[in-house]
C-alpha positions in Angstrom: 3.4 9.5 18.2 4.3 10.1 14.8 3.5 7.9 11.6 6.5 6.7 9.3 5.5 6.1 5.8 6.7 3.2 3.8 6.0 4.9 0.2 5.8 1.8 -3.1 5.6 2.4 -6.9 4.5 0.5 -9.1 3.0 0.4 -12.4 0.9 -1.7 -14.2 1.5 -4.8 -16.5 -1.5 -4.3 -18.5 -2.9 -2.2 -21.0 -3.5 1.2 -20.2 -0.7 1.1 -17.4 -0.8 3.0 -14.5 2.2 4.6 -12.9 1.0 4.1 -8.8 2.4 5.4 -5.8 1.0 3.5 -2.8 2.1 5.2 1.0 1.8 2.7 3.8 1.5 4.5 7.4 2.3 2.7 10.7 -0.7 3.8 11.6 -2.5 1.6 9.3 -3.6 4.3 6.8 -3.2 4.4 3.1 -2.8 6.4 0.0 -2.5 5.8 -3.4 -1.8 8.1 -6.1 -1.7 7.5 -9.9 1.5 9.4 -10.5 0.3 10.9 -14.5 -2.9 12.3 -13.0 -1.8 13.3 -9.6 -4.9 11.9 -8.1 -5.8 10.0 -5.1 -7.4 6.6 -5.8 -8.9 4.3 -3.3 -8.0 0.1 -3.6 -11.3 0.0 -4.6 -9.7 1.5 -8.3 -7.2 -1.5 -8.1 -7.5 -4.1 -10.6 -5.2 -7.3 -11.8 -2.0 -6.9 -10.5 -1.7 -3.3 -9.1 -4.9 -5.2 -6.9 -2.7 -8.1 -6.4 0.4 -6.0 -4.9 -1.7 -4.1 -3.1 -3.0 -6.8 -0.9 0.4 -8.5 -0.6 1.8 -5.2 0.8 -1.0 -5.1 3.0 -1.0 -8.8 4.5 2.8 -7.9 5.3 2.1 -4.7 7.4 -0.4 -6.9 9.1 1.7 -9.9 9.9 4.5 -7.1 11.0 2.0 -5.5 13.3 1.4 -8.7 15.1 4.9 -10.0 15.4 5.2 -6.4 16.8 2.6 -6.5 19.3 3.1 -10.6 20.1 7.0 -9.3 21.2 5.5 -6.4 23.0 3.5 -8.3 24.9 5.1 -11.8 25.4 
């Protein structure tokens, strides 16, 4: 089966702002990249708001994942 990718950018409200690509997989994978470095971070690098989307987009994909599999299997 092959993973879709929802891809997200976003940058940061705060001083010094980050420009942050985050890639959502169906498979439940992540990556985020800070666009001006070109390097991968981990949510661990999140802080204040970019912390703050990230868990919002996150608690979507999991509430879709269940509706999914509650359809599936209802």
């Amino acid at each position: 089966m092959k993973s879709t990718c929802e891809n997200f950018r976003y940058v940061e409200k705060n001083w010094p702002r980050r420009d942050l690509t985050f890639k959502f997989y169906t498979n439940g994978e992540l990556t985020i990249i800070d666009n001006s470095s070109e390097e991968v971070i981990s949510p661990n690098d999140l802080r204040g708001d970019s912390l703050d989307f990230y868990i919002r987009r996150r608690i979507a994909f999991i509430k879709t994942t269940l509706l999914v599999s509650q359809l599936k299997y209802a």
